[in-house]
N, C-alpha and C positions, 0 to 999 in steps of 0.2 A: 543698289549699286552693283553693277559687275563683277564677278570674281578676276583677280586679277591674271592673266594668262602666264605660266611659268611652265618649267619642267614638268613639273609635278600632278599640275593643276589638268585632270582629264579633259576638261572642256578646249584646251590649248590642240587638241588633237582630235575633236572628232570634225564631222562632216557635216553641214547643217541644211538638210533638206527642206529648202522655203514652203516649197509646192505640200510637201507633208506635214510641217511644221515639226519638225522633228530630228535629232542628231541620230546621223549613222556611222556607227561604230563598224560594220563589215565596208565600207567606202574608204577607210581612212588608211592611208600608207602607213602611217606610223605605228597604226596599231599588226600592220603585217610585218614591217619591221622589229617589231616589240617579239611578237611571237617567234621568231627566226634565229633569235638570240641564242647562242651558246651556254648548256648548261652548267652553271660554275660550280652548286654543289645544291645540297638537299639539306632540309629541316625535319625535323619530326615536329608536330604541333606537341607543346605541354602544356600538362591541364589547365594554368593561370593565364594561356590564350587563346585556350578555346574563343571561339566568335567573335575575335580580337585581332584583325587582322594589320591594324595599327602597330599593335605589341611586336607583332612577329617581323613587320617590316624593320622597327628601330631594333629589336634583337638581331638581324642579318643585317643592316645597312647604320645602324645611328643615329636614325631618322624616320619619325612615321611619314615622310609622306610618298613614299612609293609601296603603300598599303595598294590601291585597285592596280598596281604595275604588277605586284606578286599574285593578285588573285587573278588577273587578265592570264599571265602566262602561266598561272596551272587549270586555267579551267573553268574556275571558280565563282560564278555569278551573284551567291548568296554568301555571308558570312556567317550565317546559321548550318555552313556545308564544313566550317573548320571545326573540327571535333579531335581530340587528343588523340595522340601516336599516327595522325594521318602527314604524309609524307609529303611537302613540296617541295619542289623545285624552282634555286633561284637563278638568275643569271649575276653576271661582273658590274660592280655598280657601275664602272670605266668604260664599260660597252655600250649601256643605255647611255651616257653622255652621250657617247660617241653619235649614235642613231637619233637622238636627239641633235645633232649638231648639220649631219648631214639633212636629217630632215628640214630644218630653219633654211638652210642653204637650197635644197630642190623646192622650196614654197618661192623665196628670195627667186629663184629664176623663174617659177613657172611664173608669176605678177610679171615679167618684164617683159 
């Protein structure tokens, strides 16, 4: 079965290259919008989330599921790279709505 497509849900935003069989992440507007975000403030990682990148999202947000949002926009490809006292940077949870909203709306017109 499919995952189901949401906010959250990475596959809702990548690029799906038939010809390579393959999702492209550097293709996808959303994820250049993701990056472009305004920084709202910083974390320290602590030691009980090291490699936890889940932990760290519901600590800043309430919620683990904008864990690969926080790793996308600091850089972060591995969760074996999150190690104690290292610094990220999050954005306004109100902002990714937002880009999330606008993005549904420019797919919504480029289809028509």
């Amino acid at each position: 079965m499919k995952n189901m497509l949401t906010p959250y849900n990475i596959e809702t935003f990548l690029i799906w290259d038939d010809k390579a069989k393959y999702y492209d992440v550097f293709e996808s507007k959303f994820f250049k919008m993701l990056a472009q975000l305004p920084i709202k403030g910083t974390y320290i990682i602590e030691e009980d989330k090291k490699y936890r990148p889940d932990l760290i999202s519901y600590h800043i947000y309430g919620t683990v599921d904008l864990w690969w949002q926080i790793m996308y926009y600091n850089g972060i490809i591995n969760s074996y790279n999150l190690h104690p006292n290292i610094e990220l940077e999050y954005f306004d949870k109100n902002d990714y709505d937002m880009i999330y909203l606008d993005y549904q709306r420019m797919l919504r017109q480029s289809s028509k």
